[in-house]
N, C-alpha and C positions, 0 to 999 in steps of 0.2 A: 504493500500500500504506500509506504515511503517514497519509494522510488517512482511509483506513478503521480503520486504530489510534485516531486521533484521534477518529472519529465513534462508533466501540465504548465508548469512556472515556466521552466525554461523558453518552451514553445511559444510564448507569450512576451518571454522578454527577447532574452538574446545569448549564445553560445560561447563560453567564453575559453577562449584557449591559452593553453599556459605560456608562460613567458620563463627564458634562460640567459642568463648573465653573460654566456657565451655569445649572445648574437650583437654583443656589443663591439661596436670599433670606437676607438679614442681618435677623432680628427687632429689633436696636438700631436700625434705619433709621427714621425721623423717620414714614416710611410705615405701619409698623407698629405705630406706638404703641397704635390700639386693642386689638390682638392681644394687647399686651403690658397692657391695662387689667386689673386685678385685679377693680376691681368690677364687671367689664360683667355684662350677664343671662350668665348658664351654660346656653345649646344644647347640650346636649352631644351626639354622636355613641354610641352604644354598640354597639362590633365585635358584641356576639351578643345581641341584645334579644331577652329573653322577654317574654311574657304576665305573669306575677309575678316580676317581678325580686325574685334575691335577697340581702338584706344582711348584713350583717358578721356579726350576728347570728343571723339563721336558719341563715347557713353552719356555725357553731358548733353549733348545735341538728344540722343535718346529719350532721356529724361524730359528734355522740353520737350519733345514732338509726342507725347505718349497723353494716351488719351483719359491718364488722371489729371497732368497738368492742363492740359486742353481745358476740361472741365471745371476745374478749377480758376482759372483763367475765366472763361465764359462766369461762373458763378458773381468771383469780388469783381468783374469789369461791369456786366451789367451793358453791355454793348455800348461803354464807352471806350473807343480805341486810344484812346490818350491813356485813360487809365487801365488799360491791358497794357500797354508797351510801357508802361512805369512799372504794372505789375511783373511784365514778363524780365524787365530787367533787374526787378526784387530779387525775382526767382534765379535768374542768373548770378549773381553775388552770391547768392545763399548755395547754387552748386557749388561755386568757386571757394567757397569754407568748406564745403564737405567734400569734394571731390578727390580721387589719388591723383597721382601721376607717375611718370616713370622716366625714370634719368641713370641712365645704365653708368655715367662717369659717377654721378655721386652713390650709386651702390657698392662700385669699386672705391671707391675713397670710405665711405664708413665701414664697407668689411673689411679694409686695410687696419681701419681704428681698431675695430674688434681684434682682427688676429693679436696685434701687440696689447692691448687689454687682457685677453683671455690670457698671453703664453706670462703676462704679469701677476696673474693674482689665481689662476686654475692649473690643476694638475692633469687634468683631464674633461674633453667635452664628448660623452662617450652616445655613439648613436646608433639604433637598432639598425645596423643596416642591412640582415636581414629581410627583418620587413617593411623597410622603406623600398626596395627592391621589390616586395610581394607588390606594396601601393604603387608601382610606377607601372608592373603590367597589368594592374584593372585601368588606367588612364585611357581617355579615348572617345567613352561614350555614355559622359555624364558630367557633369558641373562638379567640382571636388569643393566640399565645405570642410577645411580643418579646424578644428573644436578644442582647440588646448586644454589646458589646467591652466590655475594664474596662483602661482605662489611669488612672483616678482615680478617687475616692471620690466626687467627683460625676458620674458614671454615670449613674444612675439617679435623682437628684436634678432634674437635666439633663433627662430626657427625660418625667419628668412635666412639667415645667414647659412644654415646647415642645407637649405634650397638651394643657395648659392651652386656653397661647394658640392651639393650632387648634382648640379645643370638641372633643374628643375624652375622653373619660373615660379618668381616671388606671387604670391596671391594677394588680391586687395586686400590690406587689416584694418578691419574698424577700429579706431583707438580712441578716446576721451578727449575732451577738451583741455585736458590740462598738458599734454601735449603740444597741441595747438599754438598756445600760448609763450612758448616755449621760443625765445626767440633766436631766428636759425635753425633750431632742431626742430622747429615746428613743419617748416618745409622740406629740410633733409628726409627727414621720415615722410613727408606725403610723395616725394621722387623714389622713394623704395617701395611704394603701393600701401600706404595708410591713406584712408577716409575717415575723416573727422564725424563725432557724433557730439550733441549737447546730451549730458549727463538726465536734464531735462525737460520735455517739450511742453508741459503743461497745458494750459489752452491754446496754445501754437497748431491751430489745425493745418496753418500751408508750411509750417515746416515739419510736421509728420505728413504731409501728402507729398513734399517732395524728397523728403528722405527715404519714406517705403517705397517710393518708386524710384529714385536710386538702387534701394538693395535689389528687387525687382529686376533691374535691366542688369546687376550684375551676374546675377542668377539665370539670365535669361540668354546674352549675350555674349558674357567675359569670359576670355578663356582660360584665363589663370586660377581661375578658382576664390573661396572668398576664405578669411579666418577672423573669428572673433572668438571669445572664453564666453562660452554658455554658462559660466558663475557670475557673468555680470562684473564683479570687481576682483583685487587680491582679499587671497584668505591670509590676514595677519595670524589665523591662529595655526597656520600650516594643515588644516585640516581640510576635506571636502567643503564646500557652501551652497545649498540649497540651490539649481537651478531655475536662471531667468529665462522667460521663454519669448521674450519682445524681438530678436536680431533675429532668431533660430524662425519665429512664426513667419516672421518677412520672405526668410530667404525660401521657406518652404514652402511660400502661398502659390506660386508659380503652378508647384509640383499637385497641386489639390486642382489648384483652376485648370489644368490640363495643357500647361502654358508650355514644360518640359516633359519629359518622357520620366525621368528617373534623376536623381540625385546621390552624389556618395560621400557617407557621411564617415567622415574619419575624425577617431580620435587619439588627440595627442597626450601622452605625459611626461610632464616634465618634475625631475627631481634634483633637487639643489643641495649636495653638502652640507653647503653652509650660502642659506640665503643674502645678499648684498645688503638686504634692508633689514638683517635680523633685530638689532639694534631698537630700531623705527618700530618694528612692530611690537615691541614687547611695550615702548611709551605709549604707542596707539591704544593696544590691548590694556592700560592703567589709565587711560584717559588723557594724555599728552596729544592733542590734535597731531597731524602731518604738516610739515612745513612744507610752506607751496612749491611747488617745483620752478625752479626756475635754469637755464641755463647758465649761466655764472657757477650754481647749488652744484651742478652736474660737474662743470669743469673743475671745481674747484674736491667735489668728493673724488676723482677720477685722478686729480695731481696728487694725494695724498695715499695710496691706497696704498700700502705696500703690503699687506696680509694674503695668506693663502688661504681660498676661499674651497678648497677641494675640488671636487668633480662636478659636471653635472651629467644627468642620464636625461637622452629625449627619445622618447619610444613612440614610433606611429602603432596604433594600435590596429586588429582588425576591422577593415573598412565595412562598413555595413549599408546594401543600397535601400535607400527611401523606402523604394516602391515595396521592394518584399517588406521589407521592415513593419509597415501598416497594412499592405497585406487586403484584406476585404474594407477593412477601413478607409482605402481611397477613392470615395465616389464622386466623380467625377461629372458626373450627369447632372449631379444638384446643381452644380456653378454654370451650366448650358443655358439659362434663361434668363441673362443677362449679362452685359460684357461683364469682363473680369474684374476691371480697373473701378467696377461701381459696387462690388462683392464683397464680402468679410468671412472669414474663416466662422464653420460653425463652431457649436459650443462641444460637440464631440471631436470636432478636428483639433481643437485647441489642447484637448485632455490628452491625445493621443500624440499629438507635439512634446505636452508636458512627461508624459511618461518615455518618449526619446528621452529627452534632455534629462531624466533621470535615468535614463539605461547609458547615457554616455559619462554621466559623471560618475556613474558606478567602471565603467569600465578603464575611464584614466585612472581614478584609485585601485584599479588591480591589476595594471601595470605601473604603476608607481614603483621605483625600485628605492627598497630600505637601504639605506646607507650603512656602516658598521658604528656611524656615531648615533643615528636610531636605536638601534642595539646598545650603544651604551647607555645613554639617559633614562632606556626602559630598565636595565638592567639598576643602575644605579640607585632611580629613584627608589625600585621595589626595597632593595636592599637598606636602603636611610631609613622608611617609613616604618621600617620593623628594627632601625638604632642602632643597622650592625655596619661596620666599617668597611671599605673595598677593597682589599690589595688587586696590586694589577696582575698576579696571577689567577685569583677567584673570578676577576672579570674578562681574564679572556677564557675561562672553561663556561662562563655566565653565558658570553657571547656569542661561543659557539654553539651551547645549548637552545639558546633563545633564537638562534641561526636555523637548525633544525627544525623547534617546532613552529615556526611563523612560514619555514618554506611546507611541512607538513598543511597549514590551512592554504597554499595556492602563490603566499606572496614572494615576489623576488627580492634577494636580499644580496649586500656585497659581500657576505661571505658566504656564499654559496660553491661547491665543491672546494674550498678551503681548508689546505691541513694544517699550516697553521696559522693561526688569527691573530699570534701578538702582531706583528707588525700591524694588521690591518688596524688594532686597535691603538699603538701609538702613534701611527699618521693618523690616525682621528682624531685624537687628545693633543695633536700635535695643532690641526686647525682650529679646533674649538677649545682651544687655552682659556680662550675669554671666558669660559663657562666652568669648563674641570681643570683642573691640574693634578701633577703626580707630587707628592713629596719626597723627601728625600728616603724616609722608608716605603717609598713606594702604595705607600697609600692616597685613591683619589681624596680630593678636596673641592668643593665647591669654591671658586673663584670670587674673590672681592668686586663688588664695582665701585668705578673711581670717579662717577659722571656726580656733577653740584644737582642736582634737584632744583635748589633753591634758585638756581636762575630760570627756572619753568615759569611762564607766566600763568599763575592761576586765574586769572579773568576766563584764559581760553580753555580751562577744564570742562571735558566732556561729564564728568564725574564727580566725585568728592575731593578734597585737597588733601588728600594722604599727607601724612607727615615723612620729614626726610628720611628717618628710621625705616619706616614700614617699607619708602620706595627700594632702600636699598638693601632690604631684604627682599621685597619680591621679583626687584627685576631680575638676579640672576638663578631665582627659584621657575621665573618665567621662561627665561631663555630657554633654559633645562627642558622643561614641560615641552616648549615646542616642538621640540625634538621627539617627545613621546608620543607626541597627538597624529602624527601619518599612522603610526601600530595602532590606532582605535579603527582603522576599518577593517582592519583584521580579528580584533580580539574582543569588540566592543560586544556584539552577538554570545559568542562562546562566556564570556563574562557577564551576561546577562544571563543566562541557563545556569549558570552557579550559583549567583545569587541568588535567586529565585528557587534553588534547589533546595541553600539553606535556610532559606526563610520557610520554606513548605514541611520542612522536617527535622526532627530532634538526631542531630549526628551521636553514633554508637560507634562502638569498635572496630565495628565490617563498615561501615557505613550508612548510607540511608534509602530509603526507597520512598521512590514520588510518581503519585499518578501522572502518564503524561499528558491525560489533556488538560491537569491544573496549572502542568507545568508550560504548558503552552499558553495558557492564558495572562499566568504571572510575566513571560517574556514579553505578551503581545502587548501588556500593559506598558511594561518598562520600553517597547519599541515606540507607541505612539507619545513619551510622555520625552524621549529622547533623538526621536525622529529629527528633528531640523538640527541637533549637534552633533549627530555622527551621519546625517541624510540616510534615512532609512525608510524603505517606502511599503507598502501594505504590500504590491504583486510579487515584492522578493520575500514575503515575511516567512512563508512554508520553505521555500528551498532553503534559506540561509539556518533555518531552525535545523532542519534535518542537516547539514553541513555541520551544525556547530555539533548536533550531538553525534554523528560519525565520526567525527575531530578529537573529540572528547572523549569516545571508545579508542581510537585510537592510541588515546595517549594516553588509559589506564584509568583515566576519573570514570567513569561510566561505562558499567560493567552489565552482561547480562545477567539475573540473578538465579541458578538452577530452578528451573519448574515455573519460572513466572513470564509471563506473553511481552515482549519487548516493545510490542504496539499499545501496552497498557501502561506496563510501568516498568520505573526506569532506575537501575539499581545506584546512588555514586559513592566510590569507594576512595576516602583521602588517609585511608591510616598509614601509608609511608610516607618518609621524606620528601621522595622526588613527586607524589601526589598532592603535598599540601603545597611545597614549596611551587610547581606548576600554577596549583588551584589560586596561591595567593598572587603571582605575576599578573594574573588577569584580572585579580579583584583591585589591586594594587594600581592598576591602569584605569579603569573605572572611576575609583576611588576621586579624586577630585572633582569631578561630574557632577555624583553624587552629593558632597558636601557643599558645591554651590549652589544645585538647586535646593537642596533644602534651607541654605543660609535665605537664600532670597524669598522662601514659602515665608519662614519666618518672619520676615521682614512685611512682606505683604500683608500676612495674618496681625501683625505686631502693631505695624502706623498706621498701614492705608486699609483697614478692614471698617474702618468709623466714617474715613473719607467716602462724597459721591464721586468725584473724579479725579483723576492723574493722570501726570504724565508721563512719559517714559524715562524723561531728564532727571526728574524728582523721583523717580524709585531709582536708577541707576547710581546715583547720589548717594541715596537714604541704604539702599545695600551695599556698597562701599564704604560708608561709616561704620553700620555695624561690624562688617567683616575685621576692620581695622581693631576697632573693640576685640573683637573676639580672639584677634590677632595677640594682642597687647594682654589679654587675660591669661593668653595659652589654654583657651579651651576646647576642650575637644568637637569633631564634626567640623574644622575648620581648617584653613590650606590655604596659601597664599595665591595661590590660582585661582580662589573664590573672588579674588578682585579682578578679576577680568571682564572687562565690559561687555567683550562678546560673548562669553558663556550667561552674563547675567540678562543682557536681552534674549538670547535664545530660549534661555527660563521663559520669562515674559511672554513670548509669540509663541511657545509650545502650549502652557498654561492656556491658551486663546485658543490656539485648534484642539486640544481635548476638549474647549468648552467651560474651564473652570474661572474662565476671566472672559469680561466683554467688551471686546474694541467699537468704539466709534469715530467720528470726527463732528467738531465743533471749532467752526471760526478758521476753518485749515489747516486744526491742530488735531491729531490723533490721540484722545483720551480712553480710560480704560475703566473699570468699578470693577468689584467684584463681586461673584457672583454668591448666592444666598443660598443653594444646593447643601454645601456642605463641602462639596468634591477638593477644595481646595484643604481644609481640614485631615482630608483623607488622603490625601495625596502626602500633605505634610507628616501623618502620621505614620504613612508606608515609608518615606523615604528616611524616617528615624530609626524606624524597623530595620531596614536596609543597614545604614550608617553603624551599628551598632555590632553587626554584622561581618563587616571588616575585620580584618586579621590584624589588627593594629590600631594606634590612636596615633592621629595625626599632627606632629610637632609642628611650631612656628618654624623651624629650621636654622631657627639663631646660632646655634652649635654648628651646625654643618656651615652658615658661611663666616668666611674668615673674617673678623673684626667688626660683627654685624651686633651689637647693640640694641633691643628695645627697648 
């Protein structure tokens, strides 16, 4: 019965095949140099070669001759021609901000930048070239949409470049306005194929009619193919985020009105050592705003850089076409009775968009390759949370162990066929110094930081004003974390079937036994209640259960128990070392999760339970103070990653899709109450249940960082 749940799910999502570390090539390798030649002749490849290709230009002229502008045009004119020909040259400026272009000297001049950038601060820019090679023979006979991950702002910078060096033509990238702005690098990048977008169009109806019909004609027309991040922005928390489906609906509306035949939808992932903006994201993540970008900010980060940033992995993953993809779902006959350009995606084409754009964020997370410094900060943290110390030869047997069973759930990791992993593990300690260090008896240590605080302007706190102490306890408890947060798409499932196993049963000598459909309900709780912080979605919820608990038999927690129906109940067995020690790694990763959303129940149930409305600002705030408190107290159920702004809003918006909180807007402001159920009570009461649960109590960490004071 398992396995027919499992082959149901699949057929509905998508097939995913495994990934090996082996089909990696390093473009800094001495072999590659040509690859990496800026001047060589440009063969290039083009995913969908027409008869008259066409350019940056005529795409523009497209745009105006297309019979949304037409209409558009007739509507604000009014059949006065004075004011269409003001209007039409509105229209015209406003391509001219969003349009790309293409300047084949200036691609060789910034991938010239790049190569000496990259061979200054990377050891390796390693790329599946395997199957980038599978992707270049589907090329031909379909529109190629690549789909990254966005853990940096060089994303997309990144993966023209590695187009480059395989003669494959750069594709138009949608990129933000803060680019744009950018002066010099705002047009550099639109001559390597960036089109500008506004962040937001608000009541701007003619600049969403002529920017979807931009994306439109390049979906329809271009032969380069298009790329933008279906996450919408960077994940400062290094984690998945929640798919937007406004760029992805555009590019596909084509494909539903019958406008293309097919679409192929490739996604990328991209994995970063050590991210450029690690720094940035962890004041982001404590409520320190982003400083604007400016080009001066660029040159002057870029003259100063002298760190080694490690590797990075960019994986094309397998391409998947449109058309199968939806399958009976593309009907195409509903859009027949009326041009196309006067049509809107229905309500079921939009859900079937949205669960793409979840099947491809699931799939650049499992090919995400875990670094060996992944491995260590999971390793690390489990090991502090339970008070015991690391030498660096317990964390390379830590490492390797942790190597195995995260390659047993599916993920790639860089110690994968590795005999031995110290090296790997002090080139990793070696780049991310800033965070651990070794002492002189060889035991890690969490790393001091040396940043003033005090020069933070708090006027522009997105949050509470933490005090100096607190920050500089959390930001290198934070950096730490980030590094652990890729392993939750792996471990976060299996970690929830434990929990939930112990909460269901009184643990005994042999172990415990739990019915499984309770134990399925208890997961399915904790999926929807955790859904938007690990993106986990209801069509995967059967296959990933039966994964975690096949995972799980595998690796000794969960046993069959003589005489008992394994479709009923489910026996887990932790009475040896390598059983609890296992069991607590995953609880141990959870673990801060946990103790944020409950801090923030608290808080909700605590201030705002008397209040009629709030805002997001003022609880984000109001849970940050307490956290601080509770910080300063050393009490338990608390963790310095409870101050993370973006775990504490995703509390906030999970809370609202189970229902136990209700969003409105007033005045343009997005307020919220709570609800009078009860569920929020319940909820707080399960996740103390939980909390209590844990194999540990969770210190401030003041001991572990060096000279850290509260």
């Amino acid at each position: 019965m398992a396995q027919t749940r499992h082959a149901m799910v699949e057929s509905i999502t998508i097939k995913l095949s495994p990934g090996k570390l082996s089909e990696y090539r390093n473009l800094l390798a001495p072999q590659y140099r040509d690859h990496r030649d800026m001047t060589k002749r440009y063969k290039v490849t083009v995913p969908f070669p027409r008869d008259c290709p066409v350019t940056p230009a005529k795409l523009k002229q497209l745009v105006l001759a297309s019979g949304r502008i037409q209409l558009l045009l007739d509507e604000q004119s009014s059949s006065d021609q004075t004011k269409r020909a003001k209007l039409a040259q509105t229209i015209v400026e406003l391509l001219d901000e969003i349009g790309l272009a293409e300047n084949l000297p200036v691609i060789r001049t910034l991938g010239t930048m790049l190569n000496a950038i990259f061979d200054r601060i990377y050891t390796g820019v390693l790329v599946n070239e395997v199957k980038l090679e599978q992707l270049r023979a589907r090329f031909g006979r379909q529109t190629v949409l690549y789909l990254p991950s966005h853990r940096s702002y060089g994303d997309f910078i990144l993966l023209s470049y590695v187009l480059f060096c395989y003669n494959i033509a750069i594709p138009g990238i949608a990129a933000g306005m803060d680019f744009y702005s950018m002066a010099g690098m705002g047009s550099a990048l639109r001559n390597t194929g960036a089109f500008y977008m506004r962040r937001t169009y608000g009541n701007d109806r003619q600049y969403w009619y002529i920017f979807r019909e931009y994306m439109r004609q390049l979906t329809v027309a271009y032969d380069r193919g298009i790329e933008f991040f279906v996450e919408g922005t960077r994940s400062r928390s290094n984690k998945a985020l929640t798919p937007k489906i406004g760029l992805l609906s555009m590019a596909l509306e084509p494909l539903f009105m019958g406008e293309v035949p097919d679409l192929l939808i490739v996604p990328v992932s991209v994995s970063y050592d050590r991210p450029v903006e690690e720094q940035l994201f962890v004041y982001e993540l404590l409520g320190v705003p982003k400083p604007k970008e400016t080009t001066r900010g660029l040159l002057k980060a870029l003259s100063i850089v002298r760190e080694n940033f490690g590797t990075i992995y960019l994986e094309f993953g397998d391409p998947l076409s449109a058309k199968d993809y939806f399958g009976d779902g593309l009907n195409r006959t509903r859009h027949t009775v009326a041009p196309t350009f006067a049509q809107t995606l229905a309500k079921e084409e939009r859900v079937a968009i949205q669960n793409l754009a979840n099947d491809v964020v699931h799939l650049q997370q499992h090919r995400m390759v875990l670094t060996t410094f992944h491995l260590v900060a999971l390793y690390y943290n489990y090991k502090k949370y339970h008070g015991q110390a690391v030498t660096l030869g317990e964390l390379v047997d830590g490492v390797a162990w942790l190597g195995r069973v995260l390659e047993d759930l599916g993920a790639i990791t860089e110690v994968e066929g590795c005999a031995d992993v110290e090296p790997l593990c002090l080139a990793a300690l070696d780049v991310h110094r800033n965070i651990l260090q070794l002492t002189a008896d060889r035991v890690l240590t969490i790393a001091r930081t040396y940043h003033d605080f005090s020069r933070v302007d708090k006027r522009k706190l997105k949050g509470y004003n933490l005090t100096d102490g607190v920050m500089k306890l959390a930001v290198p408890i934070f950096s730490l974390q980030l590094y652990c947060n890729p392993c939750l798409h792996w471990l976060a499932v299996p970690a929830m079937v434990l929990l939930a196993a112990r909460s269901l049963t009184v643990p005994t000598a042999s172990g415990s036994t739990v019915r499984r459909a309770d134990l399925g309900r208890m997961v399915q709780e904790l999926r929807n209640l955790y859904g938007l912080e690990f993106v986990l979605y209801a069509r995967r919820e059967t296959v990933e259960f039966d994964a975690a608990l096949a995972h799980l038999y595998r690796q000794g927690l969960l046993r069959t128990k003589p005489g008992g129906d394994p479709e009923q109940t489910l026996h887990f067995a932790e009475q040896h070392t390598d059983q609890r020690q296992l069991a607590n790694v995953y609880l141990s990763a959870l673990g801060p999760f946990l103790c944020t959303y409950l801090q923030a129940l608290e808080v909700l149930l605590g201030q705002f339970r008397a209040r009629e409305k709030f805002t997001e600002k003022e609880y984000l705030a109001a849970v940050q103070q307490h956290v601080e408190q509770q910080l300063l107290r050393q009490e338990r159920n608390v963790h310095p990653y409870c101050l993370s702004l973006d775990s504490i809003s995703l509390a906030l918006h999970s809370l609202v899709t189970v229902g136990a909180i209700r969003k409105s807007k007033r005045d343009n402001v997005y307020c919220y109450d709570l609800g009078t159920d009860g569920m929020l009570e319940s909820v707080n009461q399960r996740l103390r249940c939980y909390c209590t649960l844990l194999p540990f109590e969770y210190l401030t960490f003041q001991d572990a960082v060096t000279g850290c004071k509260l």
